[in-house]
Structure formats: structure tokens, C-alpha cells
C-alpha positions as CSV (number, residue, x, y, z in Angstrom):
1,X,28.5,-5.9,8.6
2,X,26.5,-9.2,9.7
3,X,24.7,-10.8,7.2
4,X,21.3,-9.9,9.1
5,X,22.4,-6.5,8.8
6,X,23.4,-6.8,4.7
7,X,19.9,-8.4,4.3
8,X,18.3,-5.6,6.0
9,X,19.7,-3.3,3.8
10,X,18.8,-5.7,0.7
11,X,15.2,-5.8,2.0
12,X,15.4,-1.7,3.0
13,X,16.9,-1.4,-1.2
14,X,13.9,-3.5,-2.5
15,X,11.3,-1.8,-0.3
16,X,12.3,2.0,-1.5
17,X,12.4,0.6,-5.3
18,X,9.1,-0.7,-5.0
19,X,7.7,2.6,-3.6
20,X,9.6,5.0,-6.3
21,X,8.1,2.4,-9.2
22,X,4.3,2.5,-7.1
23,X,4.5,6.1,-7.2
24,X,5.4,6.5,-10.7
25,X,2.2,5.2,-11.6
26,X,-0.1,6.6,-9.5
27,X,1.3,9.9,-9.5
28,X,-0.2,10.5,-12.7
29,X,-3.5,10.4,-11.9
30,X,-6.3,12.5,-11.0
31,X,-7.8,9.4,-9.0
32,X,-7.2,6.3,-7.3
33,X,-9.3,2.9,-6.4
34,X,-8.3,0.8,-4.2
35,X,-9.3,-2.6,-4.7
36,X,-8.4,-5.8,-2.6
37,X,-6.1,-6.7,-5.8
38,X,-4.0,-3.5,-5.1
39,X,-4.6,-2.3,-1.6
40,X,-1.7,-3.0,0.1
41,X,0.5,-1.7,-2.5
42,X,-0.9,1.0,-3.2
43,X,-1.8,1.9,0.2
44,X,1.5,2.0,1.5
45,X,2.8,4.0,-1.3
46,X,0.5,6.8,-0.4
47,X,1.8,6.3,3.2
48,X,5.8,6.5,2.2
49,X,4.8,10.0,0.4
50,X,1.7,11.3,1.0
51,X,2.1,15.1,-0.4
52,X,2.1,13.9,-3.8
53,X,-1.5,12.4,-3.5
54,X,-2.9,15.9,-2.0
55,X,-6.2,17.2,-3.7
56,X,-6.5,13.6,-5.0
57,X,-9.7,11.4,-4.9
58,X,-9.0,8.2,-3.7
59,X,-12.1,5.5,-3.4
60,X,-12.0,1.9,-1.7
61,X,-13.7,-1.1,-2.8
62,X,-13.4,-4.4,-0.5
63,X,-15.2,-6.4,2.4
64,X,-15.1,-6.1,6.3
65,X,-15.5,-8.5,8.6
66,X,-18.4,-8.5,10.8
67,X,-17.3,-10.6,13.7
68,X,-20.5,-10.5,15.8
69,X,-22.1,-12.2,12.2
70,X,-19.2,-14.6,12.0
71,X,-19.7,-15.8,15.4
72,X,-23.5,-16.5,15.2
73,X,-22.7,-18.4,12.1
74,X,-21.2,-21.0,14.5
């Protein structure tokens, strides 16, 4: 195996652990928030498995970008 290929498979190992440990966590509960601390994480572990987060209430706090505002700014 080529070492792009072993570090594939390193990065592939490391993505799946990080899912399974995500999941055990949120799992659990009867909610989620999702926060611009934990968006990304937690957003792409409802994405790997999203049956278990069925019936769930889920709730996002954050900003948006307005670009018509940002360019009158300038």
C-alpha cells in the first residue's frame, strides 16, 4: 500500500472514531442545539447516522451572512 493510501485509511480510522464517540453523546438525548461552537461536529454526526436522531428536536443558533449588507458597507 502507498503511503497516501495508509494515510487515507489513518484519516478514514480517525473520522469513524470521532463519529461513534459524537454519537454516543448525543444519542442520549431528547434534544439538540446547535451552536457555532458545535455545529460542524455535531452536524456531520447526524449526517453519518441520521436514523438514530429520528423524532428528535434539533434547534440552531448562529449568524448568516447577508452579502447584499456586506457589500454596501464598502
Amino acid at each position: 500500500m502507498s503511503a497516501a493510501g495508509y494515510e487515507s485509511l489513518l484519516w478514514q480510522d480517525d473520522y469513524l472514531t470521532l463519529m461513534d464517540h459524537s454519537l454516543q453523546s448525543l444519542v442520549e438525548r431528547d434534544s439538540l442545539h446547535l451552536t457555532d461552537k458545535n455545529y460542524l461536529n455535531d452536524l456531520e454526526a447526524i449526517y453519518y447516522s441520521p436514523g438514530k436522531f429520528s423524532g428528535k428536536q434539533i434547534t440552531l443558533t448562529g449568524f448568516s451572512y447577508n452579502i447584499k449588507k456586506l457589500i454596501m458597507k464598502r
